[in-house]
C-alpha positions in Angstrom: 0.0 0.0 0.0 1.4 3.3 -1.0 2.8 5.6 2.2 0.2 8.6 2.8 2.7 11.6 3.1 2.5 13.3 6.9 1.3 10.3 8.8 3.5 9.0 11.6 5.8 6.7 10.1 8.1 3.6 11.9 12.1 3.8 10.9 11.6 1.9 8.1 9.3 3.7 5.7 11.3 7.0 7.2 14.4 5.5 5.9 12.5 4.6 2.6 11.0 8.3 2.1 14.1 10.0 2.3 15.8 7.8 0.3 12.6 8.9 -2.4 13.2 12.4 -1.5 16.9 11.9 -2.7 16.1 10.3 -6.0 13.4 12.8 -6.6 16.2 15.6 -6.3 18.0 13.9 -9.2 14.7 13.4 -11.3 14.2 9.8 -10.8 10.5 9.2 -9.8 9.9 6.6 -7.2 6.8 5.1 -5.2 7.3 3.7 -1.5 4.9 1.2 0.0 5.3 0.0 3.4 4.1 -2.9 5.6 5.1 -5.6 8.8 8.3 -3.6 9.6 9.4 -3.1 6.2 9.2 -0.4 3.3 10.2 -0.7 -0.3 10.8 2.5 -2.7 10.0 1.1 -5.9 11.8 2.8 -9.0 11.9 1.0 -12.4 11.5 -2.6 -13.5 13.8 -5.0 -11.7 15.0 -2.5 -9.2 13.5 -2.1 -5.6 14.7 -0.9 -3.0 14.2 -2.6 0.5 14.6 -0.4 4.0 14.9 -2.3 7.0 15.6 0.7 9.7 19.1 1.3 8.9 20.0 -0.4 6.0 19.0 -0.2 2.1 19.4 -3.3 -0.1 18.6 -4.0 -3.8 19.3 -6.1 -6.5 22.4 -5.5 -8.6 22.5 -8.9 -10.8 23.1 -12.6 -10.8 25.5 -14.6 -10.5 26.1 -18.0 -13.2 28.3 -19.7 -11.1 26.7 -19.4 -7.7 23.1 -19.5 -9.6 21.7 -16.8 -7.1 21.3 -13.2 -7.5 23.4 -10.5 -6.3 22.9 -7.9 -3.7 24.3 -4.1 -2.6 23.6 -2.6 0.5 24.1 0.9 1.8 23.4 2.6 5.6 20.2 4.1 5.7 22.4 7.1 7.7 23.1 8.8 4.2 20.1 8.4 1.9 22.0 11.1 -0.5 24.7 9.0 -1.3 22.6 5.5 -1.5 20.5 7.1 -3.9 23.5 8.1 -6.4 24.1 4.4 -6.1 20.4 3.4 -6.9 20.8 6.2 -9.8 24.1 4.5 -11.1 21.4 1.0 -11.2 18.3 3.0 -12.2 20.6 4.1 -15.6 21.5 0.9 -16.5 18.4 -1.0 -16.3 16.9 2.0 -18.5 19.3 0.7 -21.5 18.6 -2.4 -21.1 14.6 -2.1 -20.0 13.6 0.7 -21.6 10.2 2.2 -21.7 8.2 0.8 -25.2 7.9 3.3 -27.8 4.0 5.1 -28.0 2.2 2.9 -30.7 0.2 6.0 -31.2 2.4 7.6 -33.6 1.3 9.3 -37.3 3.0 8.9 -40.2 
């Protein structure tokens, strides 16, 4: 369920709107959504960001050999440098996920 802004929020979905905040400063439009301890700031397809009070984890890719994916994790204490990381991830999913072209063209 989407976060109502103003409402008294536990560490978690804190953690998760400032982290928002951040990636809304460098024009990346995200959506947090909270529930049983936990918040999630979700940003593009394949990348979501799970808070946990004072840490930020999301997916960064898998792994052959191991045959599981592959995490990176950030403090929660400096949501202005997680979010350039979740940019840096944000960019390259957009190449290789991008948004389908408008089938409503003329021509």
């Amino acid at each position: 369920m989407p976060v109502a802004r103003g409402h008294l929020a536990e560490p978690s979905v804190i953690a998760a709107e400032e982290l928002r905040t951040e990636l809304e400063q460098q024009g990346i439009a995200a959506d947090v959504h909270d529930g049983y301890g936990l918040a999630l700031v979700s940003v593009w397809t394949g990348l979501v960001v799970w808070c946990k009070e004072d840490r930020y984890w999301w997916r960064t890719g898998w792994d052959a050999q191991r045959q599981r994916f592959t995490y990176a994790w950030h403090p929660a204490t400096d949501p202005a440098r997680a979010a350039r990381r979740v940019a840096r991830r944000y960019e390259a999913l957009r190449v290789a996920h991008p948004l389908p072209e408008s089938s409503d063209r003329t021509s």
